[in-house]
N, C-alpha and C positions, 0 to 999 in steps of 0.2 A: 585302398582308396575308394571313396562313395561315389555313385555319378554322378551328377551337376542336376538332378531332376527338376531343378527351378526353372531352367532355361528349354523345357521341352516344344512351347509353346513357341519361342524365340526361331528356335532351330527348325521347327516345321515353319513358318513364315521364311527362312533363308532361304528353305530349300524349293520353298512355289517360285519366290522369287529367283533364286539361279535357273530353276526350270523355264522358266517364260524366257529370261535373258538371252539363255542359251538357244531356244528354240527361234529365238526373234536373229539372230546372229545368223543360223545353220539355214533357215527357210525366207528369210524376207528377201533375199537377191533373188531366191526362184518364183518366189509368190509374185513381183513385183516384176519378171518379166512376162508374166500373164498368159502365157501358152497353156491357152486350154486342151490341147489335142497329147498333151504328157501327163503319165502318169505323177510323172514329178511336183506337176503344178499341183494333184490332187493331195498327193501326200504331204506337202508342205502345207496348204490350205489346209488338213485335219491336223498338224500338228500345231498352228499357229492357233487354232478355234477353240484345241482342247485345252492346249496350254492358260492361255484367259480365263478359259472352263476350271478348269482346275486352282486356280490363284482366284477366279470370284469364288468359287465353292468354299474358300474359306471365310467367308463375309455372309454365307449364306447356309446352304444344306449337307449334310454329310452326304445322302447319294449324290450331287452334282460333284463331289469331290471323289467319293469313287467312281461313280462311273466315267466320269473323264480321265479318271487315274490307269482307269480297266484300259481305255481305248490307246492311251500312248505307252503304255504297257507294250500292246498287240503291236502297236506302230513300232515301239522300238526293239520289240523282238526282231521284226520281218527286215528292220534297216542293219540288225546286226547278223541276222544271218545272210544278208543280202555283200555286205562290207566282210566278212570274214574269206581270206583265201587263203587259208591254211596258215598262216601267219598271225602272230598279233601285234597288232599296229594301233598307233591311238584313236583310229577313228571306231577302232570294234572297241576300245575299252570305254570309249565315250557313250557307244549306243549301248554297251550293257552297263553303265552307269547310271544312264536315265531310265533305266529299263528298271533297276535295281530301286532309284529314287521313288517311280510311279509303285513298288511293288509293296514301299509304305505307306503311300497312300490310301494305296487299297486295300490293307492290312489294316490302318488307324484311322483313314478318316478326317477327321478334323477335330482328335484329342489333342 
């Protein structure tokens, strides 16, 4: 069986937007309690920025789309080794999901 290669374009558009979705889901109760003095607040706020970053990047430049792709990359490495306690649980298959999403980004780009 051949792969669907017509719909490539399709599927990277599905996947900026599950990425922002998801990220507007996991960080906007923490962004929107506004505690500046947590790391939490920071890390929420890079991933809500990049996120955008990365869905305009496809409306615009290939580096705006890798490099924001690079950056929650990093971010969702640090959140799944951070979530990992020897167990797997779906919260680590989620951060290495998105980890795994960012790491075609940065591999493709905006083909």
């Amino acid at each position: 069986m051949k792969p669907l290669k017509n719909i490539t374009g399709f599927s990277s558009w599905l996947m900026r937007i599950a990425l922002i979705l998801v990220m507007f889901v996991f960080f906007i109760p923490l962004f929107m309690d506004f505690k500046l003095n947590t790391l939490d607040f920071y890390i929420a706020s890079a991933f809500i920025v990049f996120s955008v970053l990365l869905f305009a990047g496809g409306f615009f430049s290939t580096p705006l789309t890798v490099v924001s792709a690079l950056i929650l990359f990093g971010l969702s490495v640090f959140k799944t080794v951070i979530v990992f306690n020897g167990k797997l649980n779906g919260e680590f298959a989620t951060w290495l999901l998105i980890a795994t999403v960012c790491s075609y980004f940065i591999t493709h780009g905006n083909k």
